[in-house]
N, CA, C and O atoms as a GROMACS GRO file, in nm:
protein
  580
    1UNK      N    1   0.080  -0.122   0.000
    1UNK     CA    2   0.000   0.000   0.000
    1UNK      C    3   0.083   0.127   0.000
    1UNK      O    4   0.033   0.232  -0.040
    2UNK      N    5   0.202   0.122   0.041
    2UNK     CA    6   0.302   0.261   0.045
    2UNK      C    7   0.321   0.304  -0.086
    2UNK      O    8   0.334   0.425  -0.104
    3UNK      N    9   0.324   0.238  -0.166
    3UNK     CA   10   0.362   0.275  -0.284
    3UNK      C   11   0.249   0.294  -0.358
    3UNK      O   12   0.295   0.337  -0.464
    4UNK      N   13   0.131   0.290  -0.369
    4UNK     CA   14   0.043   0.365  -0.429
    4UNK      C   15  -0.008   0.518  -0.296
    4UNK      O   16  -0.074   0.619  -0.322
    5UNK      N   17   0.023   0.497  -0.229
    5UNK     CA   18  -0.057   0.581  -0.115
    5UNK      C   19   0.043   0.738  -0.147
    5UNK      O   20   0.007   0.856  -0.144
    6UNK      N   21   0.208   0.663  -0.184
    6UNK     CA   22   0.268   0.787  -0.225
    6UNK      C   23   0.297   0.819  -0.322
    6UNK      O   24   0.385   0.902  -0.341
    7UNK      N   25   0.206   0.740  -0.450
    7UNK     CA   26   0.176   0.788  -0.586
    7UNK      C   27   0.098   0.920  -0.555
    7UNK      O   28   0.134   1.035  -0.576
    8UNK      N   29  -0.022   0.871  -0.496
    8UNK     CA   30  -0.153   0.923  -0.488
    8UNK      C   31  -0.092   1.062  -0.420
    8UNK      O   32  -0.110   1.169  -0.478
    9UNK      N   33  -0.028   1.057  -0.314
    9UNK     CA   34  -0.016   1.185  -0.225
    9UNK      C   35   0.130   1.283  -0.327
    9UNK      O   36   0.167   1.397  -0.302
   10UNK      N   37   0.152   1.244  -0.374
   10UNK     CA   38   0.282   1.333  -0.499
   10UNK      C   39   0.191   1.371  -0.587
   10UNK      O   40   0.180   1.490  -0.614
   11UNK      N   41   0.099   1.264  -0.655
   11UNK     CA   42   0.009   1.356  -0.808
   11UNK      C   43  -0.082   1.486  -0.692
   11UNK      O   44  -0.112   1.598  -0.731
   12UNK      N   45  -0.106   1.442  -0.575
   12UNK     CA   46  -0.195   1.547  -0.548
   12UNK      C   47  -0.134   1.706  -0.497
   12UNK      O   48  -0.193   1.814  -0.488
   13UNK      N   49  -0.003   1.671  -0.472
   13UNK     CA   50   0.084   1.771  -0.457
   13UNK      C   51   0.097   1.835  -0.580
   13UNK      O   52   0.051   1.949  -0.588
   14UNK      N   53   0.173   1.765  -0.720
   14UNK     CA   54   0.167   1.797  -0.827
   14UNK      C   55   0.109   1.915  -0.878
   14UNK      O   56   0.149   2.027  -0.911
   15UNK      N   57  -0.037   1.830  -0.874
   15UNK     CA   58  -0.153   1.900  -0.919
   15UNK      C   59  -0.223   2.025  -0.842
   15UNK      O   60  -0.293   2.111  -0.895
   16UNK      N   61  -0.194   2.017  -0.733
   16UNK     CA   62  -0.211   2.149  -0.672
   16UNK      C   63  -0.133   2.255  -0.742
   16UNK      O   64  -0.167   2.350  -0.672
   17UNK      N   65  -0.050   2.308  -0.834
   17UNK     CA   66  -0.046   2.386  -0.880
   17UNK      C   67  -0.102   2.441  -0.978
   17UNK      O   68  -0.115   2.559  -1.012
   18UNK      N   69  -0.145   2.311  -1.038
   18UNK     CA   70  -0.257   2.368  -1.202
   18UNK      C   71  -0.353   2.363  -1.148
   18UNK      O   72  -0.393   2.461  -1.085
   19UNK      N   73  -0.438   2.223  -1.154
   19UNK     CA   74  -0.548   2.176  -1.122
   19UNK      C   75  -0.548   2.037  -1.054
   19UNK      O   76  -0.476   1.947  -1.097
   20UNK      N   77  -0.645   2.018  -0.929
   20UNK     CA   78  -0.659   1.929  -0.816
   20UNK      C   79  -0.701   1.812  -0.897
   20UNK      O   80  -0.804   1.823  -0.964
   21UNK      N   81  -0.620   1.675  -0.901
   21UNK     CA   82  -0.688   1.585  -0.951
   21UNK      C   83  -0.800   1.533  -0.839
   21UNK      O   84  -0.898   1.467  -0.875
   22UNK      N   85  -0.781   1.560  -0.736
   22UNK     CA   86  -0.870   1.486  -0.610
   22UNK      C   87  -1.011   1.555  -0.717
   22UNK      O   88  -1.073   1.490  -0.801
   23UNK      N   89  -1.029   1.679  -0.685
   23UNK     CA   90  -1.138   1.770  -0.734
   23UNK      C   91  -1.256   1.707  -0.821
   23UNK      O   92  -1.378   1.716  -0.814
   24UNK      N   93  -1.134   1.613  -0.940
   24UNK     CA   94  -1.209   1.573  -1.085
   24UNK      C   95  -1.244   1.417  -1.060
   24UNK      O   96  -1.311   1.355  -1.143
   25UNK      N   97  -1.195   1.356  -0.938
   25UNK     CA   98  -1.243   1.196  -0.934
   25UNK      C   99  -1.376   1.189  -0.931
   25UNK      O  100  -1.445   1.271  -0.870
   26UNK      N  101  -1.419   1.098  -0.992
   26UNK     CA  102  -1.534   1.100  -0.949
   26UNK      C  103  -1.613   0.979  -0.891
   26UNK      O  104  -1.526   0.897  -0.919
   27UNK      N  105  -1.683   0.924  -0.849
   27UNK     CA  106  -1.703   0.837  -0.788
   27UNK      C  107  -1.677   0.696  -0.806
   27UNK      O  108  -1.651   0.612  -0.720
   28UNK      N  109  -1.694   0.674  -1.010
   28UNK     CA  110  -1.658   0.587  -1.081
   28UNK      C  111  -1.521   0.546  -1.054
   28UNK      O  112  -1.486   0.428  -1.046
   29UNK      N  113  -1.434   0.660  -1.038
   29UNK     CA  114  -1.300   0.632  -1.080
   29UNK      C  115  -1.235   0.587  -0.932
   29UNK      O  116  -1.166   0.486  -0.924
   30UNK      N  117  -1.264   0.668  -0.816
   30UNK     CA  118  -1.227   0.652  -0.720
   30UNK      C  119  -1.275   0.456  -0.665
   30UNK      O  120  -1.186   0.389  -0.615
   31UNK      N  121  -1.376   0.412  -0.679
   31UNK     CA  122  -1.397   0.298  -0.639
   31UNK      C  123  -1.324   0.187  -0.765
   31UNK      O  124  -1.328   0.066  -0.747
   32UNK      N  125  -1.254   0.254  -0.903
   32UNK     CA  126  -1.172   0.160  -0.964
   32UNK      C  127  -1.048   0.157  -0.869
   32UNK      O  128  -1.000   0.049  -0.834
   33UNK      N  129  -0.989   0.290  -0.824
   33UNK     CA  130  -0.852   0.252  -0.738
   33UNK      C  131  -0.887   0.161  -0.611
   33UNK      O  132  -0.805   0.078  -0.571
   34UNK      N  133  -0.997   0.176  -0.555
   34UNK     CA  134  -0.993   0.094  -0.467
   34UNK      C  135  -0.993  -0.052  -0.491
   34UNK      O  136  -0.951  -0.126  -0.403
   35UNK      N  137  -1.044  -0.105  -0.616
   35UNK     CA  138  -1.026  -0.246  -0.637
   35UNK      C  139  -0.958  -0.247  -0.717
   35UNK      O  140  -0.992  -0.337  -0.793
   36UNK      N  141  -0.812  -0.162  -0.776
   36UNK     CA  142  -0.710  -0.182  -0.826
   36UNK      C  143  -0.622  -0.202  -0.671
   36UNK      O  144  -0.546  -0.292  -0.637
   37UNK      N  145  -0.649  -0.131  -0.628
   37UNK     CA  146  -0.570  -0.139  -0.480
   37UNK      C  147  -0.589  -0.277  -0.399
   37UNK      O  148  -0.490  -0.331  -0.349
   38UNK      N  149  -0.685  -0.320  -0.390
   38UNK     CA  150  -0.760  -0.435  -0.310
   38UNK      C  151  -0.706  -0.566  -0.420
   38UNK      O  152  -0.649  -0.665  -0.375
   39UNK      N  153  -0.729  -0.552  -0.540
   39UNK     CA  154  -0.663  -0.678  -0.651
   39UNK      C  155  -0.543  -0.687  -0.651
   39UNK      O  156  -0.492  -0.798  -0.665
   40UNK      N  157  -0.456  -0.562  -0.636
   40UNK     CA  158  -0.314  -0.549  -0.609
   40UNK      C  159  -0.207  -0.606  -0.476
   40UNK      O  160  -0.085  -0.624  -0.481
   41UNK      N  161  -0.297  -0.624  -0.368
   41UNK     CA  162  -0.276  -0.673  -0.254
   41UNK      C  163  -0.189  -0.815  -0.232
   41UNK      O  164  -0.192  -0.894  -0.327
   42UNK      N  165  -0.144  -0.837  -0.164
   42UNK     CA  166  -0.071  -0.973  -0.099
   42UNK      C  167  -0.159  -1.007  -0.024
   42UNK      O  168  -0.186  -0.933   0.070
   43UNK      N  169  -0.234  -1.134  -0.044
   43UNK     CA  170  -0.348  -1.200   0.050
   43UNK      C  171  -0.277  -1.193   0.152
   43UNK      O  172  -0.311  -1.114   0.240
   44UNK      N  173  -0.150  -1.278   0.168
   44UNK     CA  174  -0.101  -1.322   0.306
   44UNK      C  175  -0.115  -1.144   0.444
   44UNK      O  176  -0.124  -1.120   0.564
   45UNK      N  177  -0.107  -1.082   0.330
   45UNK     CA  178  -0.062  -0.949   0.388
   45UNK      C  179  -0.147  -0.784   0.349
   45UNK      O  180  -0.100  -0.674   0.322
   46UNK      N  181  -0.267  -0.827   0.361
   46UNK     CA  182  -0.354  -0.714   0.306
   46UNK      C  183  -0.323  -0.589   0.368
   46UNK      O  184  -0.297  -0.564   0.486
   47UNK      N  185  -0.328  -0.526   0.285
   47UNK     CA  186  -0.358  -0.336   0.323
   47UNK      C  187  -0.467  -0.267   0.403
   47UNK      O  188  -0.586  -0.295   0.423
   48UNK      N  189  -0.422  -0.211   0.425
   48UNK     CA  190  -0.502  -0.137   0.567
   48UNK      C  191  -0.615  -0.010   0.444
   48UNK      O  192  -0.592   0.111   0.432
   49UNK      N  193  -0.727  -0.086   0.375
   49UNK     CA  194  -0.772   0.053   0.282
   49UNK      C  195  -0.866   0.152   0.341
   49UNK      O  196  -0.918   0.243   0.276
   50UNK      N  197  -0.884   0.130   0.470
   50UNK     CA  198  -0.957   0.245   0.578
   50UNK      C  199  -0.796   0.312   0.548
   50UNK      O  200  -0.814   0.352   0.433
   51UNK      N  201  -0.703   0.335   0.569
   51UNK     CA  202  -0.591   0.412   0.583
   51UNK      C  203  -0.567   0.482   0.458
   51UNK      O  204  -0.513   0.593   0.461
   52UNK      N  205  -0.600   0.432   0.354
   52UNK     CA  206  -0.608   0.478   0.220
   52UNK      C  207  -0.725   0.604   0.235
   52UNK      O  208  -0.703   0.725   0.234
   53UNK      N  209  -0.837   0.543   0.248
   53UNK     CA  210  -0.968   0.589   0.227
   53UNK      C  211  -0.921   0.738   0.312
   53UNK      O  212  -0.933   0.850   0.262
   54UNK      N  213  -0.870   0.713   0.442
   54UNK     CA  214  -0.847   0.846   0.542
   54UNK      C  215  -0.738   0.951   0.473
   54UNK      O  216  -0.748   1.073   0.482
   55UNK      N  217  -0.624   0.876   0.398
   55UNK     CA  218  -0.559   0.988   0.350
   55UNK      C  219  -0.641   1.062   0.225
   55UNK      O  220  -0.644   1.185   0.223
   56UNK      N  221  -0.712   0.979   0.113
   56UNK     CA  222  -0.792   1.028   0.026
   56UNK      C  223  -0.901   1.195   0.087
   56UNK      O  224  -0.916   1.309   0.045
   57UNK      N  225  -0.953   1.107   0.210
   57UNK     CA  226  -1.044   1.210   0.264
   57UNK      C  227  -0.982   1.337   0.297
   57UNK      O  228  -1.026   1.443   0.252
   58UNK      N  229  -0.872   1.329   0.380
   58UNK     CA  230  -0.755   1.430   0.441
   58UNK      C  231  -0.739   1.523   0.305
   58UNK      O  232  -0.749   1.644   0.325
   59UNK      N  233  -0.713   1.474   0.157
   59UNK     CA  234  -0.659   1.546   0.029
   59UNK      C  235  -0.810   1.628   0.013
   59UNK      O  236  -0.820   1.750   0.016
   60UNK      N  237  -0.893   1.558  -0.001
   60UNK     CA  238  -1.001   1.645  -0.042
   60UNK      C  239  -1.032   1.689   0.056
   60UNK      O  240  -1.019   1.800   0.003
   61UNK      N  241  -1.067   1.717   0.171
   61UNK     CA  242  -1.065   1.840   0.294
   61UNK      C  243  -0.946   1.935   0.230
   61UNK      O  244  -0.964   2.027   0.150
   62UNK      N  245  -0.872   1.908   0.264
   62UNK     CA  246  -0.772   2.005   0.264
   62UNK      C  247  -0.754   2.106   0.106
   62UNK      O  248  -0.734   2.227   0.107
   63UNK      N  249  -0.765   2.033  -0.001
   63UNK     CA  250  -0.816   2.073  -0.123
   63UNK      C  251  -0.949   2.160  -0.093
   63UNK      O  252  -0.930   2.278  -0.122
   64UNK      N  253  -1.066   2.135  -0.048
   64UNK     CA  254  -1.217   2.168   0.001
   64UNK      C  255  -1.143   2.328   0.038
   64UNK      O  256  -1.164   2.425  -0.034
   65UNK      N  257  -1.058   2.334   0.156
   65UNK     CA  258  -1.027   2.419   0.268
   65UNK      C  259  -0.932   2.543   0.172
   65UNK      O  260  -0.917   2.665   0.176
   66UNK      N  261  -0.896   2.462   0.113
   66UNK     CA  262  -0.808   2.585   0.021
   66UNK      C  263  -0.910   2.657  -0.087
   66UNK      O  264  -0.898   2.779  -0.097
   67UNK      N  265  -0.997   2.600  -0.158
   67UNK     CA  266  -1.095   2.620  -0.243
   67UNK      C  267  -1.168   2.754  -0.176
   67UNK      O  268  -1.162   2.869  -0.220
   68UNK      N  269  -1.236   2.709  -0.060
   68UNK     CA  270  -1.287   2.769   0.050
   68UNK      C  271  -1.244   2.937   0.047
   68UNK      O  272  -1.295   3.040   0.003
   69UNK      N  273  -1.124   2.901   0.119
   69UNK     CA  274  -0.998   2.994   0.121
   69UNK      C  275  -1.024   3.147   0.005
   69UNK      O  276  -1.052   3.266   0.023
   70UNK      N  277  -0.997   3.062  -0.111
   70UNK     CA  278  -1.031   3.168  -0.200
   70UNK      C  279  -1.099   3.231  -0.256
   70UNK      O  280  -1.067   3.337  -0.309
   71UNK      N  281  -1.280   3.145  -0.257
   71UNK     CA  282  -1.318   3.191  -0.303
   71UNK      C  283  -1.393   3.300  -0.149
   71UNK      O  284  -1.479   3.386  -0.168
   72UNK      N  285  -1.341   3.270  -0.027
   72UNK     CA  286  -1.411   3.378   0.076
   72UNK      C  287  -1.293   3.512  -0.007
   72UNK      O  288  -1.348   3.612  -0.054
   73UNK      N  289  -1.166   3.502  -0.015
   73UNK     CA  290  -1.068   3.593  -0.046
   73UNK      C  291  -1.090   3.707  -0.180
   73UNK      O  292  -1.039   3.812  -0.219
   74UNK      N  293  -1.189   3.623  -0.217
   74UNK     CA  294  -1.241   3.717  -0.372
   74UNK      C  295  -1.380   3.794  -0.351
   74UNK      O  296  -1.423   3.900  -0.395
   75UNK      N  297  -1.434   3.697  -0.266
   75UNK     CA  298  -1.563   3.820  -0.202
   75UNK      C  299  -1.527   3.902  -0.083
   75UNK      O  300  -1.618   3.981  -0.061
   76UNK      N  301  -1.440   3.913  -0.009
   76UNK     CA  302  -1.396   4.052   0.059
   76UNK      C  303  -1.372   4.130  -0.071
   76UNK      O  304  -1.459   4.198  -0.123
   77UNK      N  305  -1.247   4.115  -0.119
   77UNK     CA  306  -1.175   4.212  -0.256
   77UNK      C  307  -1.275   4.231  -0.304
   77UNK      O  308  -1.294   4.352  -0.301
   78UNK      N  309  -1.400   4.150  -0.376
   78UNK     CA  310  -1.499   4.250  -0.390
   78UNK      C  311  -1.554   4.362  -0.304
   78UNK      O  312  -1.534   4.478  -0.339
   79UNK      N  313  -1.623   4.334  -0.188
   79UNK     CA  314  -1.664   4.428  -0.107
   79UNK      C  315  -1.632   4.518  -0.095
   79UNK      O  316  -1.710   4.613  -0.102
   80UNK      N  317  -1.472   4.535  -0.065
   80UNK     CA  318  -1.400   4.620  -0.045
   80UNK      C  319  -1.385   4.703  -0.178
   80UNK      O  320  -1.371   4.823  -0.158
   81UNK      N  321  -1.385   4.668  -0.294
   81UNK     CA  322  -1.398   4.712  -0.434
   81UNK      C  323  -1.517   4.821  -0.429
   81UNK      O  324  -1.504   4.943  -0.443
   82UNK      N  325  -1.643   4.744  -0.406
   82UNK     CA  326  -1.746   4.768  -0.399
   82UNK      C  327  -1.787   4.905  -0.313
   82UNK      O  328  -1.864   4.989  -0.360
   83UNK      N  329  -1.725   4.918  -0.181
   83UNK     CA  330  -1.725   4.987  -0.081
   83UNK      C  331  -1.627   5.102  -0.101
   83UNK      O  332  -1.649   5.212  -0.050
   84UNK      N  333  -1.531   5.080  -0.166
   84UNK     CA  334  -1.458   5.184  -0.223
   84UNK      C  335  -1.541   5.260  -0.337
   84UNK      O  336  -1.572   5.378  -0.350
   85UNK      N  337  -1.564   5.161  -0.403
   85UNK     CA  338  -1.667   5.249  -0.511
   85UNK      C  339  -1.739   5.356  -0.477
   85UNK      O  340  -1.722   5.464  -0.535
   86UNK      N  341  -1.850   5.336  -0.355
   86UNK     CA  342  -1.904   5.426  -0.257
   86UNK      C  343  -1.920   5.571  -0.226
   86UNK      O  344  -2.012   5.649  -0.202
   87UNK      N  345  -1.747   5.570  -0.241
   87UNK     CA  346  -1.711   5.655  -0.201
   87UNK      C  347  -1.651   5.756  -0.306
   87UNK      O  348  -1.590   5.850  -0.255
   88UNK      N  349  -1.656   5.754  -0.411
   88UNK     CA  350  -1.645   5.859  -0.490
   88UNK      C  351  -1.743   5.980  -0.469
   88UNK      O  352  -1.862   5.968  -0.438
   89UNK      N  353  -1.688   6.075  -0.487
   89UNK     CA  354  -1.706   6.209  -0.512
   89UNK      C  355  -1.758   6.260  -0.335
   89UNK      O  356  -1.822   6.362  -0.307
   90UNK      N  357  -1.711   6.162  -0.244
   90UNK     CA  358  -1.714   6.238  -0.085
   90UNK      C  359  -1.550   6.217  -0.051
   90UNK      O  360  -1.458   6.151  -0.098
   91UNK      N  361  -1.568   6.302   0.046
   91UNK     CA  362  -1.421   6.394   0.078
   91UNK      C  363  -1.349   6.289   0.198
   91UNK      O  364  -1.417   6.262   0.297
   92UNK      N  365  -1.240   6.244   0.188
   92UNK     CA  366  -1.170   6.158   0.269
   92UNK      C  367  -1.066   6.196   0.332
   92UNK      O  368  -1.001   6.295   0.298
   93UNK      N  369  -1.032   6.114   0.442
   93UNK     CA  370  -0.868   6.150   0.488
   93UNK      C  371  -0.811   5.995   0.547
   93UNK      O  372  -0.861   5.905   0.615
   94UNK      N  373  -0.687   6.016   0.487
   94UNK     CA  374  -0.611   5.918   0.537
   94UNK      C  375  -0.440   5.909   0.482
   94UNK      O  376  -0.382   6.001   0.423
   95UNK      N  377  -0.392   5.804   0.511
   95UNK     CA  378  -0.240   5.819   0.477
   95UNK      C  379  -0.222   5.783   0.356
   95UNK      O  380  -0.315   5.718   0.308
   96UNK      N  381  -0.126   5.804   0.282
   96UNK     CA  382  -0.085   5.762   0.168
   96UNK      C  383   0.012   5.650   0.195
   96UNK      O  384   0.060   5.629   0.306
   97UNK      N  385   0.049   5.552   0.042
   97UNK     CA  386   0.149   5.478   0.087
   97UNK      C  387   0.255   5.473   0.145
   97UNK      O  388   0.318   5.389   0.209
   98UNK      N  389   0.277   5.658   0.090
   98UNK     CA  390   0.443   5.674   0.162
   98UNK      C  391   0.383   5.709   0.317
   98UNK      O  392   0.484   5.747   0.377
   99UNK      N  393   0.288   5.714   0.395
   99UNK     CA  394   0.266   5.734   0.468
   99UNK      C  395   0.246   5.906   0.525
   99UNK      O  396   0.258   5.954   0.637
  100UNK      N  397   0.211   5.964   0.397
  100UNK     CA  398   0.145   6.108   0.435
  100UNK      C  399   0.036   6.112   0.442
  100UNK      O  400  -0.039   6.038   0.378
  101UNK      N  401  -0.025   6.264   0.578
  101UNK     CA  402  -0.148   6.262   0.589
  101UNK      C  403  -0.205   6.312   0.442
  101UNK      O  404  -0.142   6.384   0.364
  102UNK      N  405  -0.294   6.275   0.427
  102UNK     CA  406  -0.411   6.338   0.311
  102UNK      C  407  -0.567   6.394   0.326
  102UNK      O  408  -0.653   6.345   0.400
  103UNK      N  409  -0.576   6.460   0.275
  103UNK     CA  410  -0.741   6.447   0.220
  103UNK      C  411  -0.775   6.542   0.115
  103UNK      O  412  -0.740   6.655   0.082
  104UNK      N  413  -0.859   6.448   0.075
  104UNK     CA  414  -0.927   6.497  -0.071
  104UNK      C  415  -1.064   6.424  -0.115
  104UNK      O  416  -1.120   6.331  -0.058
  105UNK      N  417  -1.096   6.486  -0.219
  105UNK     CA  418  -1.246   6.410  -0.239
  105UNK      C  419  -1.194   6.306  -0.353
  105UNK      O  420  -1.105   6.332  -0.434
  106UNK      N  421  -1.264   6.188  -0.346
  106UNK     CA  422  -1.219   6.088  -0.443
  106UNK      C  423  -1.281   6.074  -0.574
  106UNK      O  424  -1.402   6.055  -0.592
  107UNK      N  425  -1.205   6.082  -0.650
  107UNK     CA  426  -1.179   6.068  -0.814
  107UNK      C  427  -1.240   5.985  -0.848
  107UNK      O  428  -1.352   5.994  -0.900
  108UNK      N  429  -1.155   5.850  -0.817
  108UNK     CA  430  -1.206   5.712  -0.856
  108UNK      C  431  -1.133   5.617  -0.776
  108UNK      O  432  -1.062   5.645  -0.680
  109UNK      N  433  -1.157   5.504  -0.824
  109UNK     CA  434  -1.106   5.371  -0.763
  109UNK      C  435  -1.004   5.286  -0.813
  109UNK      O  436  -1.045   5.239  -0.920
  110UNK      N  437  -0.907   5.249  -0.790
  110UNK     CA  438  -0.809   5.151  -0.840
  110UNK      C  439  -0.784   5.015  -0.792
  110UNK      O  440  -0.786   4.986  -0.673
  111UNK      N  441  -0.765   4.952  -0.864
  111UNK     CA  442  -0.803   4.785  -0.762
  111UNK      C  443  -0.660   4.761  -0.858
  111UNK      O  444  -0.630   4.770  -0.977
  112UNK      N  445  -0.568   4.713  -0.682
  112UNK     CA  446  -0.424   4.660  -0.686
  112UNK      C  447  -0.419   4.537  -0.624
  112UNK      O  448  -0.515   4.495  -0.560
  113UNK      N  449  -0.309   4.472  -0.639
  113UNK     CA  450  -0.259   4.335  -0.575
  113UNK      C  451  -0.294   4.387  -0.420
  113UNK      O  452  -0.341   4.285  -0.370
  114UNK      N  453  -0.295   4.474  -0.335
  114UNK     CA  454  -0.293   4.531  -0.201
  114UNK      C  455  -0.413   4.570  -0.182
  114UNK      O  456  -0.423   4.619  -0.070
  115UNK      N  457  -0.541   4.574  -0.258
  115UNK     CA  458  -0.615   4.609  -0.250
  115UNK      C  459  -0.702   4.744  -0.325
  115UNK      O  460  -0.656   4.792  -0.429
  116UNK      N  461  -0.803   4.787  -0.278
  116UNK     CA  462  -0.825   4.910  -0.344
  116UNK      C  463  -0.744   5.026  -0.320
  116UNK      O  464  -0.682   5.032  -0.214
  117UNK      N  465  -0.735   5.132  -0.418
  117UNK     CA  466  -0.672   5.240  -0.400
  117UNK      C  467  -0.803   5.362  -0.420
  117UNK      O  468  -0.880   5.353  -0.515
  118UNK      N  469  -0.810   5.434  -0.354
  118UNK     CA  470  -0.844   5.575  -0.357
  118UNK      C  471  -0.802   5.687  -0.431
  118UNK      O  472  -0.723   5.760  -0.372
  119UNK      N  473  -0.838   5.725  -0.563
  119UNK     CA  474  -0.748   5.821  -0.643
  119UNK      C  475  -0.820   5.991  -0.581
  119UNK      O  476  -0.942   5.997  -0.563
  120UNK      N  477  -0.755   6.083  -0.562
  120UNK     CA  478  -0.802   6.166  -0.511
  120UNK      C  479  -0.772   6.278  -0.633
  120UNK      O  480  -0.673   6.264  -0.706
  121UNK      N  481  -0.872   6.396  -0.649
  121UNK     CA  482  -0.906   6.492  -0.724
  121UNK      C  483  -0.728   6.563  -0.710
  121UNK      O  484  -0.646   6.570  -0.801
  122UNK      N  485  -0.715   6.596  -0.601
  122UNK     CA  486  -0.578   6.688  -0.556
  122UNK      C  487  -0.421   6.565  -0.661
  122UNK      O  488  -0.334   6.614  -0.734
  123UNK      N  489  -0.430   6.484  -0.645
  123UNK     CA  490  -0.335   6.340  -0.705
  123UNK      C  491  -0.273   6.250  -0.639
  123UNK      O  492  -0.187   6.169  -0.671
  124UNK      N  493  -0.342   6.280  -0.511
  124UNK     CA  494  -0.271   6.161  -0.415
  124UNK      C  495  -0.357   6.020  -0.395
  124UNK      O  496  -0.476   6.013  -0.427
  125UNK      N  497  -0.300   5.937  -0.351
  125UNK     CA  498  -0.404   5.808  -0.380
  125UNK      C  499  -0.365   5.726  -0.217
  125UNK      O  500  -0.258   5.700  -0.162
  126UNK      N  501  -0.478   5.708  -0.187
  126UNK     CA  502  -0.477   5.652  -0.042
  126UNK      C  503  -0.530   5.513  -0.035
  126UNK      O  504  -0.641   5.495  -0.084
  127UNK      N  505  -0.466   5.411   0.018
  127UNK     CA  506  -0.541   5.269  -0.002
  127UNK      C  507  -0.594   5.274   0.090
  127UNK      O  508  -0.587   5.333   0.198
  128UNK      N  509  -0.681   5.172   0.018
  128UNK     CA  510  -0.868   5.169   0.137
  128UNK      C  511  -0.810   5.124   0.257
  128UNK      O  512  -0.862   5.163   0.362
  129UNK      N  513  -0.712   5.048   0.262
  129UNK     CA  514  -0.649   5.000   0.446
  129UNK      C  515  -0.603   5.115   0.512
  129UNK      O  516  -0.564   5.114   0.629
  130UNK      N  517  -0.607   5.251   0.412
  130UNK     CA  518  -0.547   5.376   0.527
  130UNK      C  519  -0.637   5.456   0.527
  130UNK      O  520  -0.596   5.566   0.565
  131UNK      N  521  -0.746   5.455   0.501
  131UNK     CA  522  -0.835   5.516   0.511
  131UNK      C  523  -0.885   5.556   0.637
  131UNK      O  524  -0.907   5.460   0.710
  132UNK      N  525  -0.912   5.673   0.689
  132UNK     CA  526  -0.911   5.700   0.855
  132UNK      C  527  -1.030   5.758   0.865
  132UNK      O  528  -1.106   5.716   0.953
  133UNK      N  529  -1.072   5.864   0.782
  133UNK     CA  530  -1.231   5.936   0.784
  133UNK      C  531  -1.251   5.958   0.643
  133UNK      O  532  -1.172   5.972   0.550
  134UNK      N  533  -1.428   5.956   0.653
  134UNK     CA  534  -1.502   6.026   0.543
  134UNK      C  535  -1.589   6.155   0.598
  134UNK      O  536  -1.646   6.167   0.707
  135UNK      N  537  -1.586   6.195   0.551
  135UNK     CA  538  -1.589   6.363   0.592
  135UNK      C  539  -1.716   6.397   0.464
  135UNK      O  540  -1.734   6.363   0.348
  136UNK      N  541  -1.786   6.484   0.564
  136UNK     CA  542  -1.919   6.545   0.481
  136UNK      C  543  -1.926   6.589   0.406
  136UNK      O  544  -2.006   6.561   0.317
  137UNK      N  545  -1.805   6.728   0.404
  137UNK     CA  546  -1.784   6.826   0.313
  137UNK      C  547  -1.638   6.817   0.304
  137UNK      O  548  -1.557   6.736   0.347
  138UNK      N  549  -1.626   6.962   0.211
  138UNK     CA  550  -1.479   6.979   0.188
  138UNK      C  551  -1.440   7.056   0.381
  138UNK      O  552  -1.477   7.154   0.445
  139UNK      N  553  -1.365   6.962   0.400
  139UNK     CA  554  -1.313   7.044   0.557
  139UNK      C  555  -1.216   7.174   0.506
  139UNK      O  556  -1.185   7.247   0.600
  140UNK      N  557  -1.189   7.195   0.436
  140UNK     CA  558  -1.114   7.343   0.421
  140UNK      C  559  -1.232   7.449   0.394
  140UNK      O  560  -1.325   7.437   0.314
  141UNK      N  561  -1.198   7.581   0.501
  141UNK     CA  562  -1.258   7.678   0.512
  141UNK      C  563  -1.291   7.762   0.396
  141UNK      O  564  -1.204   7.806   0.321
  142UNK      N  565  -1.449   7.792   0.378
  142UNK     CA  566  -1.476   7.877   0.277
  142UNK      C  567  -1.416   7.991   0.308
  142UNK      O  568  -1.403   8.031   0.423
  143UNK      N  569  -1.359   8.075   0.166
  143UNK     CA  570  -1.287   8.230   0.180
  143UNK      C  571  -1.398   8.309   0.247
  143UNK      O  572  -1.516   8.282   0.224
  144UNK      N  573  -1.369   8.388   0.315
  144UNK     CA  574  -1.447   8.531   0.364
  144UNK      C  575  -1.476   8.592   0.269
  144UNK      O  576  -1.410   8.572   0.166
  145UNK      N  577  -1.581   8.686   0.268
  145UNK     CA  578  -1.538   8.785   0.144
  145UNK      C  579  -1.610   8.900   0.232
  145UNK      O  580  -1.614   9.016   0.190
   0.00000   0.00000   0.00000
């Protein structure tokens, strides 16, 4: 049994970089390995295929858990997309990347590897993680006259 158990656990490593073969078994195929596995056996000395069956399960959890993973990771980045959107044309303050204070009313939206960006009318751009206030109006004082 070691030697198919660490076929099975290398293609699934493998394949975790393109695509999960666990993902595409399908029920047909999975109960052929098991009676390729079970026909393959040494009577005197059978395989433990609950131990099989548990690492199989372990790949697809853990495959499941990563799947999971991303697709929660693409609906924040939306939200946050979304929520940035929002906020165009009201007046903000927060830091910039280089870490200056800002504020300005927002332009538009930029969606980076880091998240959204804030493009501001003035040209500074604040990512939505530094975002500190939204502000009603323009906070700079109207002239006297």
């Amino acid at each position: 049994m070691p030697a198919v158990t660490d076929a099975l656990s290398s293609s699934a490593v493998q394949s975790t970089s393109t695509r999960d073969a666990f993902s595409d078994l399908t029920s047909e195929e999975f109960v052929k390995i098991m009676f390729t596995e079970l026909s393959n056996q040494d009577p005197l000395k059978p395989n433990d295929s609950s131990q099989m069956l548990e690492q199989l399960s372990s790949l697809r959890s853990i495959q499941s858990d990563i799947e999971l993973g991303n697709k929660l990771e693409d609906v924040v980045t939306q939200n946050q997309l979304s929520t940035a959107g929002a906020l165009i044309g009201k007046w903000v303050a927060g830091l910039t990347g280089q870490n200056f204070r800002v504020y300005g009313q927002v332009d538009s939206v930029s969606r980076t590897s880091d998240g959204p960006v804030l493009n501001l009318s003035n040209g500074y751009s604040i990512p939505f993680n530094n975002l500190d206030h939204v502000l009603a109006e323009d906070p700079t004082p109207a002239p006297t006259t």
